[in-house]
N, CA, C and O atoms as a GROMACS GRO file, in nm:
protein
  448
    1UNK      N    1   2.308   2.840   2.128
    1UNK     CA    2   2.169   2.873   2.110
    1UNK      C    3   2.087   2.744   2.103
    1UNK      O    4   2.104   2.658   2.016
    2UNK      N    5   1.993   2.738   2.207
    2UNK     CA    6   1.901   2.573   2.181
    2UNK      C    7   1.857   2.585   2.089
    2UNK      O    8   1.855   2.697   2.036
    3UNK      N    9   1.791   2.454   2.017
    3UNK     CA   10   1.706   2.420   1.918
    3UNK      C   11   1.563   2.392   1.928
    3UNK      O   12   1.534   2.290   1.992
    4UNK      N   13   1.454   2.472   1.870
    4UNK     CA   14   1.301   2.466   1.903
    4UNK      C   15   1.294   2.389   1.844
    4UNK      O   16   1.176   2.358   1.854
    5UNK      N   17   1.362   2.290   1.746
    5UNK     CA   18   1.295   2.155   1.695
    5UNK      C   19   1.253   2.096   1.769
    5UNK      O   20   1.270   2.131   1.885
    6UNK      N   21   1.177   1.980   1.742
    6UNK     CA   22   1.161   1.866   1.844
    6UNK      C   23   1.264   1.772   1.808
    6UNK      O   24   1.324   1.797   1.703
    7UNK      N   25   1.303   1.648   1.885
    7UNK     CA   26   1.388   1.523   1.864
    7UNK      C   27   1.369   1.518   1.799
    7UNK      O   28   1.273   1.582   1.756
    8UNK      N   29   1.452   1.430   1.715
    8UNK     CA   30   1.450   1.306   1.597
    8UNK      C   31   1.379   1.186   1.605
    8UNK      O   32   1.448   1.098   1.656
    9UNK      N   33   1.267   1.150   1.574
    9UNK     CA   34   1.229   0.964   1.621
    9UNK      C   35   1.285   0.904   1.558
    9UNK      O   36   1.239   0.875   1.448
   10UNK      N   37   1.439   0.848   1.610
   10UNK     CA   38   1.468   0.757   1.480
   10UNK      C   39   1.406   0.625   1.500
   10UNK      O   40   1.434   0.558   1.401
   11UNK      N   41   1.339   0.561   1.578
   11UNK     CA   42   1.291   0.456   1.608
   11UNK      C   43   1.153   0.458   1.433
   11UNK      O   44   1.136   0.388   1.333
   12UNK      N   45   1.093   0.575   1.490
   12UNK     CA   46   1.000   0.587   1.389
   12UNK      C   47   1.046   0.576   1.234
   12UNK      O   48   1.003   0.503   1.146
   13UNK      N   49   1.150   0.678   1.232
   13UNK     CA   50   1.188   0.690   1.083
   13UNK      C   51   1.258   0.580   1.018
   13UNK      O   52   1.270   0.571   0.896
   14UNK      N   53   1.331   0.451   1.149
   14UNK     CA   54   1.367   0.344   1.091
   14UNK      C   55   1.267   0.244   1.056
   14UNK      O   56   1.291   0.180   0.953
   15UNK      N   57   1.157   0.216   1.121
   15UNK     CA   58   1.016   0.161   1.121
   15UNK      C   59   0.927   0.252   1.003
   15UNK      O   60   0.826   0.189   0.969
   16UNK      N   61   0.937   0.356   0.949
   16UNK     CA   62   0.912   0.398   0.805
   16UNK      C   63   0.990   0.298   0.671
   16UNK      O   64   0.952   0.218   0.585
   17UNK      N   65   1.096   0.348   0.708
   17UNK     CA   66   1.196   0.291   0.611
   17UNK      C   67   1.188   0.116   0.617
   17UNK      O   68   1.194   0.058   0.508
   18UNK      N   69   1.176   0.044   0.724
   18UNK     CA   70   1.141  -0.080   0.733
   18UNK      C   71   1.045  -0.109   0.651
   18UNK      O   72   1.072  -0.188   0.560
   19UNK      N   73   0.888  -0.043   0.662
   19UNK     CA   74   0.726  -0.068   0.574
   19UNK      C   75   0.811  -0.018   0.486
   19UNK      O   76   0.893  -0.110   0.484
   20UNK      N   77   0.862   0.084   0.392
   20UNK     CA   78   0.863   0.065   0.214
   20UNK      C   79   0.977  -0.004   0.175
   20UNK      O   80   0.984  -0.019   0.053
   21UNK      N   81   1.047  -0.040   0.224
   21UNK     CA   82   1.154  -0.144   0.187
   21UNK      C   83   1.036  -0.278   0.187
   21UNK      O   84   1.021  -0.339   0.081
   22UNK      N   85   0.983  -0.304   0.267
   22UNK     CA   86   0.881  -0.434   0.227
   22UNK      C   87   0.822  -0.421   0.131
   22UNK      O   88   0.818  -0.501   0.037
   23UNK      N   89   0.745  -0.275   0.143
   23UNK     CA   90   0.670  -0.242   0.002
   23UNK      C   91   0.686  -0.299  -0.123
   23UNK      O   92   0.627  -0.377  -0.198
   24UNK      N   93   0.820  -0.207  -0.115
   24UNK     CA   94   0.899  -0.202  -0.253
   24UNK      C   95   0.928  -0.409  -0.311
   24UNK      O   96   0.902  -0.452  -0.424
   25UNK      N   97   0.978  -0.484  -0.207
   25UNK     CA   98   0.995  -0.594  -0.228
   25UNK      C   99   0.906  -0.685  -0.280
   25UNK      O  100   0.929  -0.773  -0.363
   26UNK      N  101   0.736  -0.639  -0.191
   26UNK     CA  102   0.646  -0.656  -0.237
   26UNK      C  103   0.562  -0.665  -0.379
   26UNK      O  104   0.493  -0.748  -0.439
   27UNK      N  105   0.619  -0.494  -0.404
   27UNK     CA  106   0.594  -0.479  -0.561
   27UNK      C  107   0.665  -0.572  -0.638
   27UNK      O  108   0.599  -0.658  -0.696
   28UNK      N  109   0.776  -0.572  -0.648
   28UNK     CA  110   0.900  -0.641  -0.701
   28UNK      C  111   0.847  -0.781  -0.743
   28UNK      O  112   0.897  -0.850  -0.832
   29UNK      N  113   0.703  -0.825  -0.642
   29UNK     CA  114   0.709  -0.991  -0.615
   29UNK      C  115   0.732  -1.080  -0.576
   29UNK      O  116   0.693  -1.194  -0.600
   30UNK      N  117   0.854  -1.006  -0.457
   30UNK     CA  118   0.906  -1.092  -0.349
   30UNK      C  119   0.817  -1.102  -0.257
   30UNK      O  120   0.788  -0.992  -0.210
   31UNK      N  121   0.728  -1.240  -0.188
   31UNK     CA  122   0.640  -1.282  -0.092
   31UNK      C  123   0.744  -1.297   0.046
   31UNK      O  124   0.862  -1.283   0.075
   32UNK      N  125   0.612  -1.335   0.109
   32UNK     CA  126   0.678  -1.335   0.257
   32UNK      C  127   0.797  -1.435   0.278
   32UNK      O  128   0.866  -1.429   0.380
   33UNK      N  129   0.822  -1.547   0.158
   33UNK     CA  130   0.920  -1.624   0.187
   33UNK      C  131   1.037  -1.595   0.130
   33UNK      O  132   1.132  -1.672   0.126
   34UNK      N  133   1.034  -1.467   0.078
   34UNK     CA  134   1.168  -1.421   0.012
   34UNK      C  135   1.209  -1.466  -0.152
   34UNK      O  136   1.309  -1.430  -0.215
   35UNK      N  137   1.097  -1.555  -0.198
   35UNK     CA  138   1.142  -1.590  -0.322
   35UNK      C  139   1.026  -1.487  -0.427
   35UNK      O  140   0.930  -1.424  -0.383
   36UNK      N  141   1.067  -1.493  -0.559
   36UNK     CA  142   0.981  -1.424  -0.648
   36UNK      C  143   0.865  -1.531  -0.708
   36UNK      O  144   0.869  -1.646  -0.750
   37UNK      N  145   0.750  -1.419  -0.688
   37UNK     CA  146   0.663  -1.533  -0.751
   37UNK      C  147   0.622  -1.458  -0.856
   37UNK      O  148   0.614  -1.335  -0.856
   38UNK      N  149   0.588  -1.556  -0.977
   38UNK     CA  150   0.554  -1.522  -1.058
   38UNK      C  151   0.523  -1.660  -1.149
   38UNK      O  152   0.564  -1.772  -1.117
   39UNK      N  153   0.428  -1.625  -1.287
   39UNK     CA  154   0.318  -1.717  -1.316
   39UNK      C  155   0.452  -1.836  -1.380
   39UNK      O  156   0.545  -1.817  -1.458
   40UNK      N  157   0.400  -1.972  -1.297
   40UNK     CA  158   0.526  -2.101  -1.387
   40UNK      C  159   0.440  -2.121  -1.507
   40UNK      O  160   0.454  -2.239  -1.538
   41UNK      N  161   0.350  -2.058  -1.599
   41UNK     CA  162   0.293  -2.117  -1.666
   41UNK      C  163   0.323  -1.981  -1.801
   41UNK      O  164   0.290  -2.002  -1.918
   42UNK      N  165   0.369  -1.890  -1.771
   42UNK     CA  166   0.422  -1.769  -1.828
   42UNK      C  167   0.543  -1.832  -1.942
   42UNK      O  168   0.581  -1.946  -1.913
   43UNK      N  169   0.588  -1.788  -2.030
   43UNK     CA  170   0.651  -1.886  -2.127
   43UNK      C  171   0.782  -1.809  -2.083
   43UNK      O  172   0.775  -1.688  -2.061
   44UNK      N  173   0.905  -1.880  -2.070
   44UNK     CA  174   1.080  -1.820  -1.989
   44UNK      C  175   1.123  -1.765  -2.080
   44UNK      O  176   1.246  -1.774  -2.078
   45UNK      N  177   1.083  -1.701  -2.177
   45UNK     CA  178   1.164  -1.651  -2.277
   45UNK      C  179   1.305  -1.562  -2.218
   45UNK      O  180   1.307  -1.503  -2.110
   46UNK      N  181   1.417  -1.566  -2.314
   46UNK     CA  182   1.538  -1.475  -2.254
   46UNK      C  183   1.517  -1.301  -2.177
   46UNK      O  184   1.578  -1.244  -2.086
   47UNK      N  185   1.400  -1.259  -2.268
   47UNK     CA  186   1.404  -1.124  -2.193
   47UNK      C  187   1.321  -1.141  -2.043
   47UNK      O  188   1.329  -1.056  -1.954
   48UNK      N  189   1.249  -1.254  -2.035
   48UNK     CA  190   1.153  -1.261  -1.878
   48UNK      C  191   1.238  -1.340  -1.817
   48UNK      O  192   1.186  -1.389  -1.718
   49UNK      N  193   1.333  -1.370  -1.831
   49UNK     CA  194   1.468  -1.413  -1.747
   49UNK      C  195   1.544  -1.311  -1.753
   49UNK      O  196   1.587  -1.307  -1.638
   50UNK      N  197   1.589  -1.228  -1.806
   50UNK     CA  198   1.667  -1.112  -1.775
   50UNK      C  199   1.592  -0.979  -1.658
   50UNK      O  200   1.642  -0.906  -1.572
   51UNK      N  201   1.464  -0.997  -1.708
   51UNK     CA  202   1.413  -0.926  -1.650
   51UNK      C  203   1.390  -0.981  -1.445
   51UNK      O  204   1.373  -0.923  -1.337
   52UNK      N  205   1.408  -1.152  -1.507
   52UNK     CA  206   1.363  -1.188  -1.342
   52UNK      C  207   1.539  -1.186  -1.270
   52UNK      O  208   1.575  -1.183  -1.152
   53UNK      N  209   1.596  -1.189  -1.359
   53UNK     CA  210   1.756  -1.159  -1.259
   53UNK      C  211   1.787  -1.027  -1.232
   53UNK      O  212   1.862  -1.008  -1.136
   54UNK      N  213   1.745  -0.927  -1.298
   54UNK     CA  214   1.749  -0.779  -1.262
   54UNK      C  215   1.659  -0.780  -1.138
   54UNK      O  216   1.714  -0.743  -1.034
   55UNK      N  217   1.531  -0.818  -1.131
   55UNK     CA  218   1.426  -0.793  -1.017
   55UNK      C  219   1.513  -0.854  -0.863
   55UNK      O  220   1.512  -0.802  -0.752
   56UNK      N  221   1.599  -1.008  -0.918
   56UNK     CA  222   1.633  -1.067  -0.798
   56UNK      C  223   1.781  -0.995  -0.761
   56UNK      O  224   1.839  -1.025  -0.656
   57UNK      N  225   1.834  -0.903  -0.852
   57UNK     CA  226   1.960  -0.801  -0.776
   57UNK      C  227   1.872  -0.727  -0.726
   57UNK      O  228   1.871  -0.737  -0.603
   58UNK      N  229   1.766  -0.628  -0.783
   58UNK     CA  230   1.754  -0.529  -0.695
   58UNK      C  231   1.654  -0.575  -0.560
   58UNK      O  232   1.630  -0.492  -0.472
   59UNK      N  233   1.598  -0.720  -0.555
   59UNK     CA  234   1.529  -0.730  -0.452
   59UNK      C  235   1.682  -0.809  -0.347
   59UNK      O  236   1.640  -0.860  -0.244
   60UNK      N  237   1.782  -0.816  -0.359
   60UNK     CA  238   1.856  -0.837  -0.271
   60UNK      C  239   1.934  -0.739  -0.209
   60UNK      O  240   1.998  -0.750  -0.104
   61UNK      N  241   1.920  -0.612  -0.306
   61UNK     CA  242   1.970  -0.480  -0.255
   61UNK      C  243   1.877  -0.453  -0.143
   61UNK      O  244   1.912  -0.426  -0.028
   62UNK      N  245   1.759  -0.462  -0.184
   62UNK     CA  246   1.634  -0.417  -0.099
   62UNK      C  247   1.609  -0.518   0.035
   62UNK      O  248   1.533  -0.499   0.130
   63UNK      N  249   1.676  -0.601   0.016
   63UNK     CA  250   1.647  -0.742   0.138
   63UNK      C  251   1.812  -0.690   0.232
   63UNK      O  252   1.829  -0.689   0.354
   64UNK      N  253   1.894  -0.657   0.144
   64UNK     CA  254   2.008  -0.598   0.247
   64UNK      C  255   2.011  -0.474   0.375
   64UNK      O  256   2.053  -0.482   0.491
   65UNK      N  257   1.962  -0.387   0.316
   65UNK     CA  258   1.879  -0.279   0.371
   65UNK      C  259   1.785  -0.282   0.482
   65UNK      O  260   1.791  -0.224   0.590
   66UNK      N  261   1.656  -0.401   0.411
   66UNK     CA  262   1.602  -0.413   0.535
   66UNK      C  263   1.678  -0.500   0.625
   66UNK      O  264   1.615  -0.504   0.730
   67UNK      N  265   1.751  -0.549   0.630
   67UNK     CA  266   1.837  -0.620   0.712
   67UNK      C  267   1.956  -0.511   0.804
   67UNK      O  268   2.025  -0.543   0.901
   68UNK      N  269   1.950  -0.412   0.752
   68UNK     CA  270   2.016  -0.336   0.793
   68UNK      C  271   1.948  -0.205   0.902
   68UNK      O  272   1.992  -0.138   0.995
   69UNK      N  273   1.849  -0.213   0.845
   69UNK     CA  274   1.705  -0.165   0.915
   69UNK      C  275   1.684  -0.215   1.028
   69UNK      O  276   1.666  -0.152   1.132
   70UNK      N  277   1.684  -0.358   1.010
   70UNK     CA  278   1.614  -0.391   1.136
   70UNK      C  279   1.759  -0.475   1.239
   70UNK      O  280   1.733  -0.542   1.338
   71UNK      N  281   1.876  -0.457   1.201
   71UNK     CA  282   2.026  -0.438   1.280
   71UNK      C  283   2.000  -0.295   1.390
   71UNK      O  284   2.016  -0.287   1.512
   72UNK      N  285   1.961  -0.203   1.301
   72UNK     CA  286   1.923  -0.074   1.360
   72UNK      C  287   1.837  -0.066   1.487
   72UNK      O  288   1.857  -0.006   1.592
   73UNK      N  289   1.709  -0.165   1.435
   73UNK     CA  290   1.658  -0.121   1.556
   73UNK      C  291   1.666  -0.190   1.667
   73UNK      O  292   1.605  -0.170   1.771
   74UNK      N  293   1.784  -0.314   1.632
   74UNK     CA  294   1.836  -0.407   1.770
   74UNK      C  295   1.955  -0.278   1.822
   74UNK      O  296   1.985  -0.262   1.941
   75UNK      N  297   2.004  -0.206   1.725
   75UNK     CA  298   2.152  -0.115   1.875
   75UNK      C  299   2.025   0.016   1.909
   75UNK      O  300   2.063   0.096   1.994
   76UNK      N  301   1.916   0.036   1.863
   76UNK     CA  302   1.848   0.098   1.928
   76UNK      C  303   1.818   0.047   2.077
   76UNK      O  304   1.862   0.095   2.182
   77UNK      N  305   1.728  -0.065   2.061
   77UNK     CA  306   1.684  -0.158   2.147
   77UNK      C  307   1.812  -0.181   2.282
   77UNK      O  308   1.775  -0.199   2.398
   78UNK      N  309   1.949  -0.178   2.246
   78UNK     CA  310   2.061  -0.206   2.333
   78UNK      C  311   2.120  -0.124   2.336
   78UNK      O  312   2.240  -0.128   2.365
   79UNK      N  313   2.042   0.004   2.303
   79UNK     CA  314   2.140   0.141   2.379
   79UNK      C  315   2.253   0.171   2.314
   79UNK      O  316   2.334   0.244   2.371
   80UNK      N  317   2.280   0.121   2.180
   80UNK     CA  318   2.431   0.136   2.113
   80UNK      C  319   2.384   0.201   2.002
   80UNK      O  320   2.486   0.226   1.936
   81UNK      N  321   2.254   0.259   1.923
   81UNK     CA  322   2.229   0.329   1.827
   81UNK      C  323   2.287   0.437   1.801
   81UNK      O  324   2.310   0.493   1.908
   82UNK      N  325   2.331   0.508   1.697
   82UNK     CA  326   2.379   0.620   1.692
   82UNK      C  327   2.545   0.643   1.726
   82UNK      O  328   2.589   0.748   1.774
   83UNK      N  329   2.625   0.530   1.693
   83UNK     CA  330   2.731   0.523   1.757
   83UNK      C  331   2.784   0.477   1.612
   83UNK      O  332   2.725   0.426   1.516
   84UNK      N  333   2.903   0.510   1.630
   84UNK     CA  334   2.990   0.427   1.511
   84UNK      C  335   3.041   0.296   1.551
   84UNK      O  336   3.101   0.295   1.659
   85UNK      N  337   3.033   0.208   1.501
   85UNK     CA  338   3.093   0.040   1.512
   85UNK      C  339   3.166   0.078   1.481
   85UNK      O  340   3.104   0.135   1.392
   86UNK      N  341   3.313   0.125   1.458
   86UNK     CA  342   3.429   0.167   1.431
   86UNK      C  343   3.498   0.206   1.561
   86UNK      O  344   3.554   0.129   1.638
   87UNK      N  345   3.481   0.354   1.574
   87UNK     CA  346   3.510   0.399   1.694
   87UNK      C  347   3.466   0.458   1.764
   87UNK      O  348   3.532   0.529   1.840
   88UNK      N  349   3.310   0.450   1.765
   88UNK     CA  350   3.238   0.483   1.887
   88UNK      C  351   3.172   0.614   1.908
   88UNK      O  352   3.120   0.661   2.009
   89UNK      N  353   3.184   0.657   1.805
   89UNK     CA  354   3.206   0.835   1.810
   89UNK      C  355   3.044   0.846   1.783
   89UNK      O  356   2.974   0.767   1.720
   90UNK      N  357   3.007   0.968   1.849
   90UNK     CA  358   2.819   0.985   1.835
   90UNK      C  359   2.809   1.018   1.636
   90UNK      O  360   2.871   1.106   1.578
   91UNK      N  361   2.738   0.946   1.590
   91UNK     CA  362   2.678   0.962   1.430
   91UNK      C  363   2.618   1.120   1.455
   91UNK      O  364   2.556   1.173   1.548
   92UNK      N  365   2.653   1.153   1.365
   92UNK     CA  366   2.593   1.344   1.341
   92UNK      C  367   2.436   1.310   1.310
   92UNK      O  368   2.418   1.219   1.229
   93UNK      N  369   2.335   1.367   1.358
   93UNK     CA  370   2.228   1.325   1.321
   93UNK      C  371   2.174   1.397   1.222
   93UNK      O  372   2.070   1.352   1.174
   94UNK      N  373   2.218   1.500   1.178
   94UNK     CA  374   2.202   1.481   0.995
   94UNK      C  375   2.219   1.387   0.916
   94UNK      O  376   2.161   1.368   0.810
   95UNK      N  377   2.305   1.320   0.969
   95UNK     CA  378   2.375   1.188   0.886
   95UNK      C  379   2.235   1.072   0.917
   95UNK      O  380   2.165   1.023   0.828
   96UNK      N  381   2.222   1.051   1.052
   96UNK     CA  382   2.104   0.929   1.052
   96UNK      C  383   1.992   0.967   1.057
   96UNK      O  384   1.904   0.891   1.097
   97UNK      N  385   1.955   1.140   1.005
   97UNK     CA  386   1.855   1.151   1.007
   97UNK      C  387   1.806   1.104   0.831
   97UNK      O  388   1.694   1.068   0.793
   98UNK      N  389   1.950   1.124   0.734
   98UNK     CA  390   1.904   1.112   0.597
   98UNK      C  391   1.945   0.919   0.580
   98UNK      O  392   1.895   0.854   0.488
   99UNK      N  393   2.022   0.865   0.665
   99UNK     CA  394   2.029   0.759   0.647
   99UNK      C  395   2.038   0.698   0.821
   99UNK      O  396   2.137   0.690   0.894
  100UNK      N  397   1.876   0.657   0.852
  100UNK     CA  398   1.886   0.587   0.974
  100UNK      C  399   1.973   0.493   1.006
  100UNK      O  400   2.040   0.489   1.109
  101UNK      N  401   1.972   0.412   0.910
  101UNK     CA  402   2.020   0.292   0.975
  101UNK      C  403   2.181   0.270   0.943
  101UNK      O  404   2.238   0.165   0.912
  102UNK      N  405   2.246   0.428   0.962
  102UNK     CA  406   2.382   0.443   0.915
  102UNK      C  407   2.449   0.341   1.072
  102UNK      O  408   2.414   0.338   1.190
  103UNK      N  409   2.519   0.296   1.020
  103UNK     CA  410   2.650   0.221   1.090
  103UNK      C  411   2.802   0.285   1.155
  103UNK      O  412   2.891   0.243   1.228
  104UNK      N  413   2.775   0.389   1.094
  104UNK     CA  414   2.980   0.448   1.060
  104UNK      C  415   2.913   0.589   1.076
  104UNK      O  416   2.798   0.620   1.045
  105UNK      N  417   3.012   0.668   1.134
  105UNK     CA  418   3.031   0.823   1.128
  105UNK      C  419   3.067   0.817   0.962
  105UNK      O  420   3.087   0.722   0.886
  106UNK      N  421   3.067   0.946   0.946
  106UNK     CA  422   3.079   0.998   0.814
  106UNK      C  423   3.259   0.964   0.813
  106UNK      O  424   3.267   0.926   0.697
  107UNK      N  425   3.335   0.958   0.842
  107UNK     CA  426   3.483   0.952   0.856
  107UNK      C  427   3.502   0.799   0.814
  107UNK      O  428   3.585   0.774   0.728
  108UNK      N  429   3.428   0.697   0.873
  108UNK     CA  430   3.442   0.575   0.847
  108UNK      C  431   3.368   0.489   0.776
  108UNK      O  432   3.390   0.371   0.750
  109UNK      N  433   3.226   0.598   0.731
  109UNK     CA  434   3.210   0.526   0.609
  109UNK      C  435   3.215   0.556   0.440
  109UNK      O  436   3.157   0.509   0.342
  110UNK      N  437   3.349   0.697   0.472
  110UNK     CA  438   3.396   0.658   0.356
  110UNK      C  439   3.521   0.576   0.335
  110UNK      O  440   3.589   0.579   0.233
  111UNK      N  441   3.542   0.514   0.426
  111UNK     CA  442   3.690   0.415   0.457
  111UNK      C  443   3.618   0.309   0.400
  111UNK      O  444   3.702   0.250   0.333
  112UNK      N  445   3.527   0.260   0.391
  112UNK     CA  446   3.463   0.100   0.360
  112UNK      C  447   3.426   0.107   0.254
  112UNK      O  448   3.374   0.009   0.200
   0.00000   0.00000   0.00000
């Protein structure tokens, strides 16, 4: 039975996910050069150092991602999107529709 959906844009939905991953980094305080800014004149006490090493894990989670994002839209770009780097097999697009910039069929990325 066909499907009256329309396609998937994953081009689009990875270029979504690209803008709030910046967002988010943005908020965070990470500038365009990747480092955190924040006031040197602010006094370092232990909790605004704990607090700035928590910000710099989760802004490297968030810098991984978009890095992974925009991996995505180079095997878009070269015709290899939607494929498993494993073994090749077409990604279920449920799968890259809830995670674009999936890498692995569902089989191989619970192996990693």
């Amino acid at each position: 039975m066909p499907s009256d959906a329309p396609p998937i844009d994953y081009r689009q939905l990875l270029e979504i996910e690209q803008h709030q991953l910046r967002s988010e980094l943005s908020e965070l305080g990470f500038g365009e050069g990747g480092g955190l800014d924040y006031d040197p004149n602010f006094a370092d006490s232990s909790q605004v150092t704990a607090e700035r090493g928590e910000a710099e894990v989760l802004a490297g989670q968030l810098q991984e991602s978009l890095d992974e994002v925009a991996l995505a839209l180079g095997r878009l770009e070269g015709g290899t999107y939607g494929r498993c780097e494993m073994c090749g097999v077409a990604i279920q697009s449920a799968r890259l529709e809830a995670m674009p910039a999936a890498r692995f069929c569902i089989d191989h990325a619970n192996r990693s």
